[in-house]
C-alpha positions in Angstrom: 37.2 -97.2 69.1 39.7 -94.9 70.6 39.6 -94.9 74.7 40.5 -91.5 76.3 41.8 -91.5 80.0 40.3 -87.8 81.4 41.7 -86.9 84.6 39.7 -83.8 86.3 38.9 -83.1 89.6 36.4 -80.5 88.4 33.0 -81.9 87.9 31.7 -79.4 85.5 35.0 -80.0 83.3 35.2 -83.8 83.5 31.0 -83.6 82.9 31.7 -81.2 79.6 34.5 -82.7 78.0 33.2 -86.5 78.7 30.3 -85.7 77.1 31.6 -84.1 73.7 34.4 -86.7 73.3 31.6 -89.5 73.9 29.9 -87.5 71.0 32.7 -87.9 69.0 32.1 -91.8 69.6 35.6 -92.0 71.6 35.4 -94.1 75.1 36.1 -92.0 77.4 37.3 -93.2 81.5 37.2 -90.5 84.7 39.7 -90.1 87.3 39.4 -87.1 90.1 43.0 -86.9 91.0 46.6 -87.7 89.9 46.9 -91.1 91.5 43.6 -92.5 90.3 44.7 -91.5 86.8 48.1 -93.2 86.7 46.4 -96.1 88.5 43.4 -96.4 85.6 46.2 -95.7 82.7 48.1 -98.8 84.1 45.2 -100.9 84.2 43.1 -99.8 81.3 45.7 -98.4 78.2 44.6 -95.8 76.9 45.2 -94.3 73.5 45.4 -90.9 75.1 45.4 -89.1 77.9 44.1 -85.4 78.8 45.6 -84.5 82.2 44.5 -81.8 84.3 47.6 -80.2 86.1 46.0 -79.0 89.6 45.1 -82.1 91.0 44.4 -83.4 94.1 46.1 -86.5 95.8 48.6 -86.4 93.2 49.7 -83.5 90.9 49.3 -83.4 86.8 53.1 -82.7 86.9 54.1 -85.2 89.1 51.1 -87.8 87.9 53.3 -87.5 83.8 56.5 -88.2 85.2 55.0 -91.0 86.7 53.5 -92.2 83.9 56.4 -91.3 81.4 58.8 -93.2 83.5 57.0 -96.2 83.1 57.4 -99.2 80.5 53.5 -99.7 80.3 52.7 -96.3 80.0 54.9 -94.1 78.7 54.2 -94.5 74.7 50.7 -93.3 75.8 50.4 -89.2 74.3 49.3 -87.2 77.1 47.8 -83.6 76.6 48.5 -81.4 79.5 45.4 -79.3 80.4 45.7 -76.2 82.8 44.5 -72.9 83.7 47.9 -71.8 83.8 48.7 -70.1 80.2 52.4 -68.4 81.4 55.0 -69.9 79.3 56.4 -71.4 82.4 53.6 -73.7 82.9 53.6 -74.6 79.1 57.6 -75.2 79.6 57.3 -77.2 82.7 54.6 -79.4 81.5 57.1 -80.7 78.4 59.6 -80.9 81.0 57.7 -83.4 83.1 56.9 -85.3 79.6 53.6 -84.3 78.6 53.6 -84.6 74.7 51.1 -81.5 74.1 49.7 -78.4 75.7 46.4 -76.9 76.0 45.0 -73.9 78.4 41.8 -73.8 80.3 39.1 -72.6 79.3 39.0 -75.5 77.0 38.7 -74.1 73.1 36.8 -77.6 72.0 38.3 -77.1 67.9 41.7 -76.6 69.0 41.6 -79.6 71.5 39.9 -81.9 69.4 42.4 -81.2 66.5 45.3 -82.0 69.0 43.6 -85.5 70.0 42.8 -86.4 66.4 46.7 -85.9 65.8 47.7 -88.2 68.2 45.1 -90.8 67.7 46.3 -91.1 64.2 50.0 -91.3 65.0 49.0 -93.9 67.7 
């Protein structure tokens, strides 16, 4: 079973998108801000990560870098997920190392098709 790192500070997002990937029959783990997800993909390894880019504590920009840089973590694919559709947030998110892109609201097909790709390169 694949495990999924989701890390949303909205409730209504984390809520929705936990609950179609556990339909899916992927584990899925829940972090509400930056920091708590680098901390959880440390300790738990996930095969993927979905990262939310306006985060509290910690941003998603700053959050990837962090996790990119690091031995342990940076092999792990991580989809950037943001409101923000200008091609300068889509450019900035590859730039801080985020291995795909997807805008807010969430289109579940086109999202889903993006984390089956990476699950099956993983």
């Amino acid at each position: 079973m694949y495990k999924i790192l989701l890390v949303e500070d909205n409730e209504m997002n984390r809520d929705m998108l936990s609950r179609r990937l556990l339909r899916k029959g992927y584990e899925v783990i829940m972090a509400e801000d930056g920091q708590q997800g680098v901390d959880l993909a440390r300790t738990e390894s996930p095969n993927l990560i979905l990262m939310d880019m306006s985060l509290p504590v910690l941003d998603g920009w700053s959050a990837i870098r962090e996790l990119k840089a690091s031995p342990e973590t940076k092999e792990i694919p991580i989809i950037a997920l943001t409101a923000h559709a200008m091609a300068s947030d889509r450019e900035q998110a590859f730039e801080a190392g985020c291995d795909d892109f997807d805008t807010k609201p969430v289109e579940w097909s086109r999202l889903l098709e993006k984390i089956m790709k990476y699950l099956k390169e993983a």
